[in-house]
N, C-alpha and C positions, 0 to 999 in steps of 0.2 A: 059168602061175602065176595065182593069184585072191587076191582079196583076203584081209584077213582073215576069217576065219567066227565069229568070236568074237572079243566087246569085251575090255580089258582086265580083269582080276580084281581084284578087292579092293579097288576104290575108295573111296577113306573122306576126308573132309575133319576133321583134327583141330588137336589144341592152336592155338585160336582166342582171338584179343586182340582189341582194340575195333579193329585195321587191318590185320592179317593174319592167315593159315592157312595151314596145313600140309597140303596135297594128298599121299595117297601111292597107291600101285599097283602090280600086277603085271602080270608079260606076260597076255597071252593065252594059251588052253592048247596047247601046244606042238601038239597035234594038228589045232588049226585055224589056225597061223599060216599055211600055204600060201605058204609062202620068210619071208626074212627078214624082221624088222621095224624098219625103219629111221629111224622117227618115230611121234613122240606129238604129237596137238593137242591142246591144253585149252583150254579156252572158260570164263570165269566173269561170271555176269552178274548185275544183281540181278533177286530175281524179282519184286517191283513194280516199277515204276520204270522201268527198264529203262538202268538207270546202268552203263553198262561200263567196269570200271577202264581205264584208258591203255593198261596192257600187256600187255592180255590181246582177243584171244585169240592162245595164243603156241604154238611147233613146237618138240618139242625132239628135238637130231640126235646126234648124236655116240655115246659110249659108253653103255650101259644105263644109264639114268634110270628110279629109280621114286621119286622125292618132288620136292615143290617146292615154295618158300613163294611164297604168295601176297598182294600188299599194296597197299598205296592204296587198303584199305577205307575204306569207311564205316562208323561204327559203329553197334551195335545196330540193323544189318541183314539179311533174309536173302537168300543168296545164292545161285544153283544152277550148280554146275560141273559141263562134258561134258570126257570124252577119249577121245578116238579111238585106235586104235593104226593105221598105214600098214606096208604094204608095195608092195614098185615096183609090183603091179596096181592099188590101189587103200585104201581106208577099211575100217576094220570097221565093224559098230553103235558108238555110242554106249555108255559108262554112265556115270551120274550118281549127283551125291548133292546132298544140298539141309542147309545149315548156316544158323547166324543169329552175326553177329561181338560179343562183349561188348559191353555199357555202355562210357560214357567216360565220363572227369570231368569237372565242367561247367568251361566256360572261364572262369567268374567267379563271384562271390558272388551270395546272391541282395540283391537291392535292394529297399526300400524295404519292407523285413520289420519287421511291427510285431506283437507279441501284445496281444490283447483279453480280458478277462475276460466 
């Protein structure tokens, strides 16, 4: 057995709020999974900064997984998330995508707001 030869398919980060998003994905193309595939890693990071949420980067096992929300953004940031696809030899490549999280509302009024003519 070998790894996989091909990352996962159709990576796309969407429906995005000022603290989370929606990761989704497909297998890899059946002809280069080379045995089973029995994990996904995702990785999301910001890409200035280098702020990585708490729970990422995370492994996911069990039955076929292809979406997963993502949260404890930051807002009005961008982001760039990797997933891997595994099998028992090894890693595929990588594929990525790069998003930016809404606005938020401010946490208070503004102060000391005066108009001048």
């Amino acid at each position: 057995e070998e790894p996989p030869a091909g990352p996962p398919l159709n990576f796309t980060i969407l429906d995005m709020t000022s603290h989370t998003f929606t990761v989704t994905w497909s297998p890899p193309d059946p002809f280069l999974h080379y045995g089973v595939i029995i994990s996904y890693n995702l990785t999301c990071e910001e890409v200035e900064g280098g702020h990585i949420p708490l729970s990422y980067p995370r492994m996911f096992t069990g039955p076929p997984i292809s979406s997963v929300i993502v949260d404890n953004l930051r807002p009005f940031t961008d982001y760039k998330c990797s997933l891997i696809a595994i099998n028992s030899a090894g890693n595929s490549d990588p594929t990525t995508d790069t998003s930016i999280t809404d606005e938020d509302t401010p946490e208070s009024y503004p102060r000391d707001f005066a108009i001048t003519a």
